[in-house]
C-alpha positions as CSV (number, residue, x, y, z in Angstrom):
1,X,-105.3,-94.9,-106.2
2,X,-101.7,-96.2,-105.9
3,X,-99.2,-95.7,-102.7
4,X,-95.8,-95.5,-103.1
5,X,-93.8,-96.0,-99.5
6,X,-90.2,-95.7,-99.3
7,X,-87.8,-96.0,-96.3
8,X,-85.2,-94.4,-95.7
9,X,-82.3,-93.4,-93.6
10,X,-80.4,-90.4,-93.5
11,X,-76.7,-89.7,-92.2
12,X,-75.6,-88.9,-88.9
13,X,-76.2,-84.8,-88.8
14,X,-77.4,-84.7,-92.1
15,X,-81.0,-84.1,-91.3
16,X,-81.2,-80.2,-91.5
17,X,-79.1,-80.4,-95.1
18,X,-81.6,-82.6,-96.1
19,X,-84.6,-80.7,-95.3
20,X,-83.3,-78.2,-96.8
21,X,-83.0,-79.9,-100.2
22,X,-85.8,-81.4,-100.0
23,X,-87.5,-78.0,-99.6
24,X,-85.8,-76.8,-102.8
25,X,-87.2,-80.0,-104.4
26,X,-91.1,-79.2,-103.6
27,X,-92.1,-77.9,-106.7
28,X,-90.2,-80.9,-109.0
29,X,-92.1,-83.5,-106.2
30,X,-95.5,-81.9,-106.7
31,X,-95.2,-81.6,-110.8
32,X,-94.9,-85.4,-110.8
33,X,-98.1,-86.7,-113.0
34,X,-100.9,-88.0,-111.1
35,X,-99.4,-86.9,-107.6
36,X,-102.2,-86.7,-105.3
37,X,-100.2,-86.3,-101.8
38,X,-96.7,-86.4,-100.4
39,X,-95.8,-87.4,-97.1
40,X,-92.5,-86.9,-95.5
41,X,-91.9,-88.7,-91.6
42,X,-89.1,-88.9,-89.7
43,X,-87.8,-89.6,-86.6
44,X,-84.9,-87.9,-84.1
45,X,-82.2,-90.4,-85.7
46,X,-82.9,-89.4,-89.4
47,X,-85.3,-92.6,-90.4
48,X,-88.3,-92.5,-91.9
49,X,-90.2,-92.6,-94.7
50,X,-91.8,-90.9,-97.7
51,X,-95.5,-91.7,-99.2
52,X,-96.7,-90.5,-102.2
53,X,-100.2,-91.2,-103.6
54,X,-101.0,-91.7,-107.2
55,X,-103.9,-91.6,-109.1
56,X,-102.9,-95.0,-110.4
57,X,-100.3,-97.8,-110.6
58,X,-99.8,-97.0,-114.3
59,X,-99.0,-93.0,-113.3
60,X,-96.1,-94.1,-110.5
61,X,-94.7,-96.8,-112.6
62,X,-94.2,-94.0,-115.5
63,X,-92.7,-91.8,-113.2
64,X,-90.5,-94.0,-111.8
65,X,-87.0,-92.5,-113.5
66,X,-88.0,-89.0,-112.6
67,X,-88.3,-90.0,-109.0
68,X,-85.4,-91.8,-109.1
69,X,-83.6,-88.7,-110.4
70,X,-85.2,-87.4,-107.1
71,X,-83.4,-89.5,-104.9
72,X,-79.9,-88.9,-106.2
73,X,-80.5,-85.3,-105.5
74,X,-80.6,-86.4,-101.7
75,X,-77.9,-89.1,-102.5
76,X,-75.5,-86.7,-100.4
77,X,-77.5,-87.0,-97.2
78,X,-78.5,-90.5,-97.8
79,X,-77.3,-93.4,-95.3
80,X,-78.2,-95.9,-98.1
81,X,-80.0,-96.1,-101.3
82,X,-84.0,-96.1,-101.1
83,X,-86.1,-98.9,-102.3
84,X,-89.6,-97.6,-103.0
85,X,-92.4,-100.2,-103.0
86,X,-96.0,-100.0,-104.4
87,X,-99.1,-100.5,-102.8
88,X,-102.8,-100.1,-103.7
89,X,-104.8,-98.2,-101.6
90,X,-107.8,-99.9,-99.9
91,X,-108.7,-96.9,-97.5
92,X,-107.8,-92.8,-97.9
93,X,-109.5,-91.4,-95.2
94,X,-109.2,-87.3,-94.2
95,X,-111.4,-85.2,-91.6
């Protein structure tokens, strides 16, 4: 399995916009190929991060442009542009 973390940072009073567009994004998000889980955290000043698991290294590199597309939907409530970065997973643990 592959994790994909990517920072971010919204704009000041952006954060409920953004929500909402991210909400109307859920089904595009979830339709990417080998999408096992997606995380969205964020804190009271609009920074935070989004992790997305993949089956494999391969599946998130392929999906790299749609998820880029993805982010310039948010570009509007977007402090600066995200840099995703890759990571295999070593532990996935769940009660």
């Amino acid at each position: 399995m592959f994790a994909r973390i990517t920072r971010f940072q919204l704009k000041p009073g952006a954060r409920d916009a953004a929500m909402t567009t991210m909400e109307s994004m859920k089904a595009d998000i979830m339709a990417l190929p080998g999408l096992k889980a997606f995380i969205n955290v964020m804190d009271d000043d609009g920074k935070g991060y989004v992790m997305s698991l993949v089956e494999s290294r391969e599946l998130s590199d392929a999906n790299a442009d749609k998820v880029t597309a993805l982010w310039t939907r948010m570009a509007d409530h977007l402090a600066e542009t995200p840099q995703p970065e890759g990571f295999d997973v070593r532990a996935h643990w769940t009660n």
